[in-house]
C-alpha positions as CSV (number, residue, x, y, z in Angstrom):
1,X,205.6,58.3,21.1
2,X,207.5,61.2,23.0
3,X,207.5,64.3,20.6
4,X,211.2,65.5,19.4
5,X,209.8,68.5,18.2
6,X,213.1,70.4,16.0
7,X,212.3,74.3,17.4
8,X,213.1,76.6,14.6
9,X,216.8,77.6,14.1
10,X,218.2,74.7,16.2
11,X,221.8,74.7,15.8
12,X,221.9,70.9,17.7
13,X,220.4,67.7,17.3
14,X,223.5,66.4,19.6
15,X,222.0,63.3,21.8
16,X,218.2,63.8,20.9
17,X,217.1,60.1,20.3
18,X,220.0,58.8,22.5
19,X,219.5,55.0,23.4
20,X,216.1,55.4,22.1
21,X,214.1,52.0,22.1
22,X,211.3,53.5,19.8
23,X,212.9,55.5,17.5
24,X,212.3,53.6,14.5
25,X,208.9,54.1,14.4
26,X,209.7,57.9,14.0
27,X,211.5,57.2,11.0
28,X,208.7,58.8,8.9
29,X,208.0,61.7,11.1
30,X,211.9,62.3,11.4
31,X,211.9,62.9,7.7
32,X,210.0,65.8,7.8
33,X,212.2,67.7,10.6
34,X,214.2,71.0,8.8
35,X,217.7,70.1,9.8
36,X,218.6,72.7,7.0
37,X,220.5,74.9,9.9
38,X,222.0,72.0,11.8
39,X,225.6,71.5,12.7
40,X,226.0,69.1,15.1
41,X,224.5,65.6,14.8
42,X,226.9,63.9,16.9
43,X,225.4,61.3,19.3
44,X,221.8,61.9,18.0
45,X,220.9,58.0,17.3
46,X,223.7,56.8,19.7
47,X,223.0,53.1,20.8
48,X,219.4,53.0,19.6
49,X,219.7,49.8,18.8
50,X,215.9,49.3,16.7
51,X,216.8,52.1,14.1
52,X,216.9,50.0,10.7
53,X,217.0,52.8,8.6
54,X,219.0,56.4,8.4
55,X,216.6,59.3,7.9
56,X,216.2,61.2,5.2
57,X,217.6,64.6,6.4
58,X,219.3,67.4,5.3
59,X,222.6,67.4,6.2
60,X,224.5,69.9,4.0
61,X,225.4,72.3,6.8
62,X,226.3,69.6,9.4
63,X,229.8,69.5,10.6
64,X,229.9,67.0,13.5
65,X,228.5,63.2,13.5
66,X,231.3,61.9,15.7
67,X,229.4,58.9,16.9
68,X,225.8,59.8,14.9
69,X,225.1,56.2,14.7
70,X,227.6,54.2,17.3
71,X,225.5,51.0,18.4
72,X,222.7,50.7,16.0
73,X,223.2,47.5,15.4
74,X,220.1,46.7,13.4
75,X,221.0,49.6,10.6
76,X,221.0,48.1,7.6
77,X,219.6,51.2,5.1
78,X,222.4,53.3,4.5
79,X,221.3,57.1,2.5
80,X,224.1,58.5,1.5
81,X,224.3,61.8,2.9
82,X,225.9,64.8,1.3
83,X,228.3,66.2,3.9
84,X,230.0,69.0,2.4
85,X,230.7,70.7,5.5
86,X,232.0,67.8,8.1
87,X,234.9,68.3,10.0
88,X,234.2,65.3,12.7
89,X,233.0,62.1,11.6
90,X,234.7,59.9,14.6
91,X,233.0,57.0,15.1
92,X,229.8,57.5,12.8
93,X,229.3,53.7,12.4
94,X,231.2,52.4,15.5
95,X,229.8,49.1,16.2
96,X,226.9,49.0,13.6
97,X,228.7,45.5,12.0
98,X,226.7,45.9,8.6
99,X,228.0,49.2,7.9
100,X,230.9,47.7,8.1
101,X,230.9,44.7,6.1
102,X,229.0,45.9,3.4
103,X,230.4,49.5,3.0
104,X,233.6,52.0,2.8
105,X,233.4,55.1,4.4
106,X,233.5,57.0,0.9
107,X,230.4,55.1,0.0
108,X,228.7,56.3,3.0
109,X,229.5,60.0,2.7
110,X,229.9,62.1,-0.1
111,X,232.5,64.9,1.5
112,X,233.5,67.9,-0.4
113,X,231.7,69.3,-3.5
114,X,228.0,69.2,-2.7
């Protein structure tokens, strides 16, 4: 697998798995990044159509995910991730049909009070 390496003090994860065909079978690895720091997690699983599962990240100082999942049409393990910084959450789940049958945005994300 390609590494995706997280350099200390990233600020971006914007794009980094973008239409990845593998990226499920990073799922484990993905859970041990420090996204403590990060802001902007817009685009990063964009179209990757084999992720079945969100990762289990921090995402307490995030404040874009416009689009953080758009196309992943096999997601069907939702974490609910505490957001209490967002500002942009356009299209998070655009096009990932499960999501949307089976959940409402407030189940998703848990915004305000962390």
């Amino acid at each position: 697998f390609p590494s995706h390496d997280m350099p200390s003090g990233n600020l971006s994860c914007s794009s980094m798995f973008r239409s990845s065909t593998s990226v499920s079978a990073l799922i484990s690895l993905l859970n041990t990044f420090d996204t403590s720091s990060v802001l902007d997690m817009s685009y990063m699983f964009y179209n990757c159509v084999s992720l079945n599962t969100m990762p289990d990240i921090d995402t307490s100082k995030v404040t874009n995910t416009s689009n953080m999942f758009y196309g992943c049409t096999s997601l069907i393990n939702i974490i609910n991730y505490n957001l209490p910084e967002l500002t942009n959450a356009v299209s998070m789940f655009e096009r990932c049909s499960w999501v949307a049958d089976q959940y409402a945005r407030s189940d998703i994300l848990l915004l305000g009070d962390s």
